[in-house]
N, C-alpha and C positions, 0 to 999 in steps of 0.2 A: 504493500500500500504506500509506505514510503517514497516507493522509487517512484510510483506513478506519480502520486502525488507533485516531488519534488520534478515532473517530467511538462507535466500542466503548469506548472508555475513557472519555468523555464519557459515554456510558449507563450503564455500569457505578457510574460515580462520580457520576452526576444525582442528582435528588432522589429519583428509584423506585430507587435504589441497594441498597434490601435488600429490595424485592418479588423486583429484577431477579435477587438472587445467592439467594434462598429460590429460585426458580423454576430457577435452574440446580442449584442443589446437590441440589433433589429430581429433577429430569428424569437426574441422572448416577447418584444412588439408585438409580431405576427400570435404567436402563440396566446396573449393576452387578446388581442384583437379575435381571435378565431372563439378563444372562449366566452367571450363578450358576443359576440354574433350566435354562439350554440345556445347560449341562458336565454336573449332576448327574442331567439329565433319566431316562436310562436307569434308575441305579441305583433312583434314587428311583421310578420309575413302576414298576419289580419286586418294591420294596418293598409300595406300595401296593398292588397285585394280589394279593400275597402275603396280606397281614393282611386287604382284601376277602375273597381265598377264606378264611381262617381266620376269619373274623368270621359267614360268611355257613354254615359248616360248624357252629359253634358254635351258633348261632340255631335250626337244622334239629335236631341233636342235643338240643339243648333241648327244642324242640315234641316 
């Protein structure tokens, strides 16, 4: 465990040092983001249905 450890912290802190943590911090974004989209999934996909049929009644109304 040691070595690995000490093997990450060598990459971490190498010379791609802020490729390496731009690349984590956006890949934990993503992953915050996705989970943020899977919790609110429902509501939101009944919103968007909702304002679809309102949007698509509207347009017909119109013609």
């Amino acid at each position: 465990m040691g070595r690995a450890k000490g093997w990450i912290v060598g990459v971490v802190f190498g010379y791609d040092s802020i490729l390496f943590m731009l690349l984590l911090v956006s890949v934990l974004l993503m992953l915050l983001l996705l989970l943020l989209l899977l919790l609110r999934l429902p509501q939101n996909a009944a919103v968007l249905v909702l304002q679809l049929r309102s949007n698509l009644a509207q347009t017909r109304h119109r013609r």
